[in-house]
C-alpha positions as CSV (number, residue, x, y, z in Angstrom):
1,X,-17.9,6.6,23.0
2,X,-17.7,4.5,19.9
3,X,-14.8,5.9,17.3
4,X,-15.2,5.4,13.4
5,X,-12.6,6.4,11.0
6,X,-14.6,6.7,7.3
7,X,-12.8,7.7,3.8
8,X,-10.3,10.6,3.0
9,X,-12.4,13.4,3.4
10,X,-14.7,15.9,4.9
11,X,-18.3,14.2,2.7
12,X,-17.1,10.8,4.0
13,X,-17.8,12.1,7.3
14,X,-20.9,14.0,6.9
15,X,-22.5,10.9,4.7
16,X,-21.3,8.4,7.7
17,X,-22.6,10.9,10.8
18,X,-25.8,10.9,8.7
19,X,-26.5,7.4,8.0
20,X,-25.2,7.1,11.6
21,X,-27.6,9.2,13.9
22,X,-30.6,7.6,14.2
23,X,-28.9,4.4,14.9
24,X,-27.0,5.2,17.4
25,X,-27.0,4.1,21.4
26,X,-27.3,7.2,23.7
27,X,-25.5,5.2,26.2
28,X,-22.3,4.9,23.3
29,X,-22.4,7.7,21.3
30,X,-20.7,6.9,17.5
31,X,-17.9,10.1,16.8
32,X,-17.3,10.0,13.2
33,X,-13.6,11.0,12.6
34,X,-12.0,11.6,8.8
35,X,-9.1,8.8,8.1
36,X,-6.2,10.1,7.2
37,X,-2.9,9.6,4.5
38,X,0.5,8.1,5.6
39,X,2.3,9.1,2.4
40,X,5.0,6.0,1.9
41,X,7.4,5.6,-0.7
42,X,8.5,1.9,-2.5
43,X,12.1,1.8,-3.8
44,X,13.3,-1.2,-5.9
45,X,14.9,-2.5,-8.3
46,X,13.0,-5.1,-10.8
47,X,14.8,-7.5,-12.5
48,X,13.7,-8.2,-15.8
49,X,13.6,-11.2,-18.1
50,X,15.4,-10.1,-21.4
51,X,12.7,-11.6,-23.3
52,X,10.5,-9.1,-22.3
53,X,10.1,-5.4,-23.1
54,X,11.8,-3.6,-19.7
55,X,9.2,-0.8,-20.5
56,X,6.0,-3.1,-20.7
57,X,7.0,-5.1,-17.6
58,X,7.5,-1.6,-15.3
59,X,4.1,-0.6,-16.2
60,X,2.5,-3.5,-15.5
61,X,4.5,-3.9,-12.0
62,X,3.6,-0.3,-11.4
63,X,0.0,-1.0,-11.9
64,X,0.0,-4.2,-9.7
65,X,1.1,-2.0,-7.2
66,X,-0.6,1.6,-7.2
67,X,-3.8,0.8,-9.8
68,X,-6.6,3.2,-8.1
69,X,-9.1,-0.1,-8.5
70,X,-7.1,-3.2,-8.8
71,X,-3.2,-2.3,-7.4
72,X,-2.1,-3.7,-3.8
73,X,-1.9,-0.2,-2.5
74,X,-4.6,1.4,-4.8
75,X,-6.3,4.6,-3.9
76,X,-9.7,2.2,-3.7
77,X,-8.4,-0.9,-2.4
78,X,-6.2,-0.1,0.6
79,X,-7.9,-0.4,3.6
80,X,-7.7,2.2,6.8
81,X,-5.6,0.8,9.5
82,X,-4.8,-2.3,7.5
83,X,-1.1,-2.9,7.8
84,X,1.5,-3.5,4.5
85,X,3.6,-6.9,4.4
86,X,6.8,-6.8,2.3
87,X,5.7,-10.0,1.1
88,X,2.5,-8.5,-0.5
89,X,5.0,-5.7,-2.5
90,X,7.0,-9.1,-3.4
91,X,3.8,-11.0,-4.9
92,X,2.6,-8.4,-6.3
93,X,5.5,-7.6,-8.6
94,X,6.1,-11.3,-8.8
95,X,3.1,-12.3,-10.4
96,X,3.3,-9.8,-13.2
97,X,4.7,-11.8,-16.1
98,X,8.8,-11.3,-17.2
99,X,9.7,-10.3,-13.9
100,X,12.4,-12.5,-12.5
101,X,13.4,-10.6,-8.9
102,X,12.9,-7.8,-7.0
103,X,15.8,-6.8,-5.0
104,X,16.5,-4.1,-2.5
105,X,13.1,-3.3,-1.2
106,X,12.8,-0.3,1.0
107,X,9.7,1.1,2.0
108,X,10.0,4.7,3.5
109,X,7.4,6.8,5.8
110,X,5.5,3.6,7.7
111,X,6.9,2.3,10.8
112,X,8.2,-1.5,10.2
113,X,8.2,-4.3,12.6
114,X,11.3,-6.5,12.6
115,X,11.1,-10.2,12.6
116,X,12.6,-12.3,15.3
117,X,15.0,-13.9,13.0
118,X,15.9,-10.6,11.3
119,X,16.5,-7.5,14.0
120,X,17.0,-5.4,11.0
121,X,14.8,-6.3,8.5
122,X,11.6,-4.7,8.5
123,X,8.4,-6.9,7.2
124,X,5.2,-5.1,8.4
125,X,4.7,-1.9,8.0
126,X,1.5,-0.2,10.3
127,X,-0.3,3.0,9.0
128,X,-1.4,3.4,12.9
129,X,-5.3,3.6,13.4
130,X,-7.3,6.0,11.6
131,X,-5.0,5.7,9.0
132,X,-4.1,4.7,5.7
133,X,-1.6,4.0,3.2
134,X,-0.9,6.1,0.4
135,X,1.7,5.9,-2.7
136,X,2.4,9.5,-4.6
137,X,1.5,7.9,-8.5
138,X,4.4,10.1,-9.4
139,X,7.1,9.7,-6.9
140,X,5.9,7.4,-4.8
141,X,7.0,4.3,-6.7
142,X,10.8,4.1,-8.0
143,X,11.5,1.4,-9.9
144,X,15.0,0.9,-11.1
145,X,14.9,-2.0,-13.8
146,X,17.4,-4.1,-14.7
147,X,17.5,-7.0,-17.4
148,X,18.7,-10.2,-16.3
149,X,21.7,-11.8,-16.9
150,X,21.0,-15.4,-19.3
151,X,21.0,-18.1,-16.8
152,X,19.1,-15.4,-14.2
């Protein structure tokens, strides 16, 4: 039997099972199954450039991130069973203009794999198969900003 995880809910399955029946070898039937949510939660803090407005830079860094269409983890770009590097949460806030850092990372509700240099430092984090990341828009994402020291 052939297993395929489709969208967040019940019409996702219906249109796939659909599309899928005719098609379909009697010798590997397909089982449509509904991917589900792995609620996680991103905690950091953002270090700002003073020359920009804290305020401006958040919301921007908070878009890069959750955006439904365009944000690393958005509701319409994150992938089921696709895993989450820290390193992707680091570019992604990186590359918004007037940030200088982010610092203290933790990402809670995903398992993390260590590294073998780092035993305790988790840098992949796996939603598990038939399953996806999701971040709460309202407190999924906490942001602690701070302005950078001149010189930072």
């Amino acid at each position: 039997m052939v297993q395929v995880y489709v969208g967040d809910d019940q019409n996702a399955v219906n249109s796939a099972t659909a599309a899928l029946a005719g098609a379909s070898d009697p010798n590997r039937p397909v089982n449509v199954i509904q991917a589900l949510k792995t609620s996680i939660t991103l905690n950091f803090t953002l270090v700002v450039d003073p020359k920009y407005v804290e305020d401006d830079v958040v919301a921007a860094v908070t878009a890069a991130l959750i955006d439904p269409n365009e944000g690393l983890l958005g509701s319409n770009v994150v992938q089921i069973g696709e895993s989450l590097f820290q390193s992707q949460v680091y570019q992604a806030c990186l590359s918004v203009p007037g940030v200088v850092a982010v610092q203290n990372l933790v990402i809670t509700g995903a398992t993390g794999q260590s590294s073998s240099t780092c035993s305790n430092c988790d840098y992949r984090f796996d939603p598990g198969v038939g399953y996806f990341f999701s971040v709460d828009p309202t407190n999924g994402l906490n942001i602690s900003p701070e302005v950078a020291q001149n010189g930072a």
